[in-house]
C-alpha positions as CSV (number, residue, x, y, z in Angstrom):
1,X,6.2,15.4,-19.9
2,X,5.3,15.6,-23.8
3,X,2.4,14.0,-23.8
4,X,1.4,16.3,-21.0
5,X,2.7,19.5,-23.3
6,X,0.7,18.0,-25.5
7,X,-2.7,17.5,-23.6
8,X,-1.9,21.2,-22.3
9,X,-2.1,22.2,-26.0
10,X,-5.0,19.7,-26.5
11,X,-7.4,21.1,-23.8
12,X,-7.7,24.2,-25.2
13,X,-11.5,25.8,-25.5
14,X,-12.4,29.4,-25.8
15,X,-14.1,32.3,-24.0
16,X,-14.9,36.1,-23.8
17,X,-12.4,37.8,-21.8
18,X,-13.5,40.2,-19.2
19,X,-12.5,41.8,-16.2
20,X,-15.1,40.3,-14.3
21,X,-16.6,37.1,-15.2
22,X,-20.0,36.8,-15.2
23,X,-22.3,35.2,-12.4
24,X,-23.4,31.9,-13.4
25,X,-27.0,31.0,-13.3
26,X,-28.3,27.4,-11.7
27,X,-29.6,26.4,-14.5
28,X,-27.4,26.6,-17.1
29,X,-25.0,24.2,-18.5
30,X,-22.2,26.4,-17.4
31,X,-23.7,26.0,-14.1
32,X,-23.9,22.4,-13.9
33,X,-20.1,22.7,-15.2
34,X,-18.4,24.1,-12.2
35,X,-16.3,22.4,-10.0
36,X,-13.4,20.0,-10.6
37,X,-13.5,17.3,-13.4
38,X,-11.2,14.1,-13.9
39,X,-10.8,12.8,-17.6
40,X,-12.0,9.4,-18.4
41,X,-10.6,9.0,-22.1
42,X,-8.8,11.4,-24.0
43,X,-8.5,10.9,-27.8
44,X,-6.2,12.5,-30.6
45,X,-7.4,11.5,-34.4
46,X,-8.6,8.4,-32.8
47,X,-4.9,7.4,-30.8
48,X,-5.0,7.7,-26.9
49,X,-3.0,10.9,-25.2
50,X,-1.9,9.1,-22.5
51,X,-1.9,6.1,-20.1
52,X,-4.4,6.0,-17.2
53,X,-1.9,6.5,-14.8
54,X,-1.1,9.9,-16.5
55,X,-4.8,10.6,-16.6
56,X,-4.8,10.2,-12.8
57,X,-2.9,13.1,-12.2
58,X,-5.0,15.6,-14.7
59,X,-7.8,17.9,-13.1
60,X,-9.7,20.4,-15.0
61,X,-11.6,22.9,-13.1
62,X,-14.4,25.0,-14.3
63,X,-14.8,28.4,-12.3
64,X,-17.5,30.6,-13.4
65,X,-16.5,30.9,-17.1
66,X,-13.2,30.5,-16.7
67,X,-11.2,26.5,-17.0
68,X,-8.1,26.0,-15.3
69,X,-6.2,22.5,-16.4
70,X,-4.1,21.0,-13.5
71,X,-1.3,18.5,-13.6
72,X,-0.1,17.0,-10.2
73,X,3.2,15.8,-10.6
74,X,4.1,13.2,-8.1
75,X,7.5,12.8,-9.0
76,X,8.3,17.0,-7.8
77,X,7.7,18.1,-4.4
78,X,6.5,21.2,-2.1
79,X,8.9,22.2,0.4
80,X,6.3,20.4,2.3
81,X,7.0,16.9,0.6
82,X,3.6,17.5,-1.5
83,X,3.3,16.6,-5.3
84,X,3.8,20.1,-7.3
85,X,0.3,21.1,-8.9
86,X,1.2,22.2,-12.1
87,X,-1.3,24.8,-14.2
88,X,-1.0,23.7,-17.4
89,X,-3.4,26.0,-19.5
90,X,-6.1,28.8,-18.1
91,X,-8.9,29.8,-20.6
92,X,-12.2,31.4,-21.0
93,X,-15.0,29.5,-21.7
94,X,-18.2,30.4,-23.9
95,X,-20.8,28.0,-24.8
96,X,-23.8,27.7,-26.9
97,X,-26.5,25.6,-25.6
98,X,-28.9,26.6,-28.3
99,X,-27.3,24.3,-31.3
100,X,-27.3,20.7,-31.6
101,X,-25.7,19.5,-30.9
102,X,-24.3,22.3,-28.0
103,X,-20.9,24.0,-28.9
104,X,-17.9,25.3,-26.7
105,X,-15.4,27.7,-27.5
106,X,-12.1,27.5,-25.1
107,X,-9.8,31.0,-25.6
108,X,-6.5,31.0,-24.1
109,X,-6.0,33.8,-21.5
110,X,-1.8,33.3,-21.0
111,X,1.0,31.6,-22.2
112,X,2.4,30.7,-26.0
113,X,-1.1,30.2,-26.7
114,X,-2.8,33.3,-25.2
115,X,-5.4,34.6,-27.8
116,X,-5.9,31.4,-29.9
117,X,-9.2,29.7,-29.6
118,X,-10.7,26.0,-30.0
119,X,-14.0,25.1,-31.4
120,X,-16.1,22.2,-30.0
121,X,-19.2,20.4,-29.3
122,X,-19.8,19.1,-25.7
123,X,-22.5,17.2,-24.0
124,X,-23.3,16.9,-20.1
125,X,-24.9,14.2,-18.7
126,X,-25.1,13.9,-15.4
127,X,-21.7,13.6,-13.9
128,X,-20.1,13.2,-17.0
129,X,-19.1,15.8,-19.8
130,X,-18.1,14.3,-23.1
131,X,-15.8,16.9,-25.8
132,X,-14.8,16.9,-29.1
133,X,-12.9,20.0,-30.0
134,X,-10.6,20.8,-32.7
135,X,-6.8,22.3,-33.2
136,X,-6.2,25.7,-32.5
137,X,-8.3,28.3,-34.7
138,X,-10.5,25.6,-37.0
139,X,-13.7,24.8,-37.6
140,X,-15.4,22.6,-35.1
141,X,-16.4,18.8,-35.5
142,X,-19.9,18.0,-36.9
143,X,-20.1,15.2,-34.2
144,X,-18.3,12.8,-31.5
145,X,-15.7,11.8,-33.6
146,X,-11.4,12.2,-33.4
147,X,-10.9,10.2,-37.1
148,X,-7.3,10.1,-38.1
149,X,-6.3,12.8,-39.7
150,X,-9.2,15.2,-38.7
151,X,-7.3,17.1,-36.3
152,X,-10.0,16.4,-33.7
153,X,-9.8,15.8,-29.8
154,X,-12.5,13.7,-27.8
155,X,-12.4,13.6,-24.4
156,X,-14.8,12.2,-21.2
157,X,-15.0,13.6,-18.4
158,X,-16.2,12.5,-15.0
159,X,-17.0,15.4,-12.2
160,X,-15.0,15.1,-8.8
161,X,-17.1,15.2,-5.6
162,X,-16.4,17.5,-3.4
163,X,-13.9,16.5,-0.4
């Protein structure tokens, strides 16, 4: 459950806060964003966060500008015998797709960490989104790199087809 704390903490990215989010046009990156995303690789200063088998039961899901991190934890159940979904972290998202390379800011909306933001750089290709982002409140990475010692996250991401 630690390292899941500590992905919680390590997905963080940024966003205006509103009332009502705004529509999302078809051609924008946030557009091509929406939906539900399962990670590939997640990276701390170059180390692993966790074992595939942990990765497994991570979903991100990107609604309008809004990213909702999801942990299903097979070892809790419903009253219906069904794995508890756990919502580990609900932020705003703003990006940039003007810079190169593009930048994301993830802002907590709730919990220990409501206010704080984190800085990245993302990419989208096709049905995959790659991120680098850094700690809470600093400057964002240059490129696609988690060093040790850099404080940096990389992540890839793969989108989920719809059931």
């Amino acid at each position: 459950m630690q390292r899941v704390a500590i992905l919680a903490a390590t997905l963080t990215l940024t966003a205006s806060v509103s009332a009502d989010p705004p529509a999302v046009s078809g051609t924008s990156d946030l557009s091509q964003l929406q939906g539900s995303w399962k990670p590939l690789q997640c990276e701390y200063e170059g180390q692993p966060q966790m074992p595939t088998e942990v990765m497994d039961q991570i979903r991100a899901v990107f609604d309008r500008n809004e990213y909702h991190l999801y942990f299903r934890d097979s070892k809790q159940k419903d009253r219906a015998g069904q794995p508890v979904i756990l919502r580990l972290a609900h932020m705003n998202v703003t990006l940039d797709e003007t810079t190169v390379p593009k930048t994301i800011v993830f802002e907590f909306l709730d919990g220990p960490l409501k206010g704080t933001k984190r800085h990245g750089i993302y990419e989208l290709a096709g049905n995959q989104l790659k991120l680098c982002y850094c700690a809470t409140n600093r400057p964002k990475p240059a490129k696609f790199e988690a060093p040790a010692q850099s404080g940096y996250f990389l992540e890839t991401w793969a989108r989920q087809e719809k059931k």
